[in-house]
C-alpha positions in Angstrom: -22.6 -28.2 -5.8 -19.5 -27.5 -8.0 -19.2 -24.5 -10.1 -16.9 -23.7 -12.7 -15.6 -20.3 -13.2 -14.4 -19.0 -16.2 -12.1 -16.3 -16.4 -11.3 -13.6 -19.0 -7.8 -13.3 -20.1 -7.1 -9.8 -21.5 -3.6 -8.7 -22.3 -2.4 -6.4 -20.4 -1.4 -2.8 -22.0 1.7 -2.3 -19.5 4.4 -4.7 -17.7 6.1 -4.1 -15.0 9.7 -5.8 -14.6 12.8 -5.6 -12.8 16.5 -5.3 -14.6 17.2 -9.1 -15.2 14.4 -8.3 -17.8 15.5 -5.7 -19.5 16.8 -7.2 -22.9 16.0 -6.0 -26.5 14.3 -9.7 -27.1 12.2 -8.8 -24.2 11.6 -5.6 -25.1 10.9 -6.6 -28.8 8.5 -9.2 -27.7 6.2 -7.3 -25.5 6.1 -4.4 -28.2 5.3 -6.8 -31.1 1.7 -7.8 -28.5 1.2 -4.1 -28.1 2.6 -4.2 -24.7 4.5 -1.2 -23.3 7.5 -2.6 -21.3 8.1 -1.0 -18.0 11.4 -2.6 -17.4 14.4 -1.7 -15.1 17.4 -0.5 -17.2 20.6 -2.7 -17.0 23.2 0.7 -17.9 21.6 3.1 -14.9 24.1 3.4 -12.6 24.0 2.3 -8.8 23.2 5.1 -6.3 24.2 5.5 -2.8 26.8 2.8 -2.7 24.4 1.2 0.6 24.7 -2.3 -0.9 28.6 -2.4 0.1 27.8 -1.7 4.0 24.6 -3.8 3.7 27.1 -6.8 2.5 29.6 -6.4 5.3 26.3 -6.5 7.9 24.4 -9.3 6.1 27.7 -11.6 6.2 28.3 -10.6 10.3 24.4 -11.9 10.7 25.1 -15.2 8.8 
């Protein structure tokens, strides 16, 4: 026996998104569908400064 399924799409009221995202014709986009972006911001500066020892170990394991 084969059933079908149907699904409900719904948009959602929120998105979630990293900073390759986070552009005003993104932005615009979701907030024109009601959306409320919840995007990564492109001008927060980087923290600890980990990624430069984390490059120097990554390349040794390569």
């Amino acid at each position: 026996m084969v059933q079908t399924l149907s699904a409900v799409v719904a948009t959602p009221d929120e998105l979630l998104g990293d900073t390759a995202y986070d552009s005003h014709t993104c932005r615009d986009a979701l907030t024109s569908q009601g959306i409320t972006p919840r995007l990564g911001n492109r001008t927060r500066v980087h923290g600890s400064g980990l990624g430069r020892l984390r490059r120097v170990v990554e390349a040794a394991l390569a």
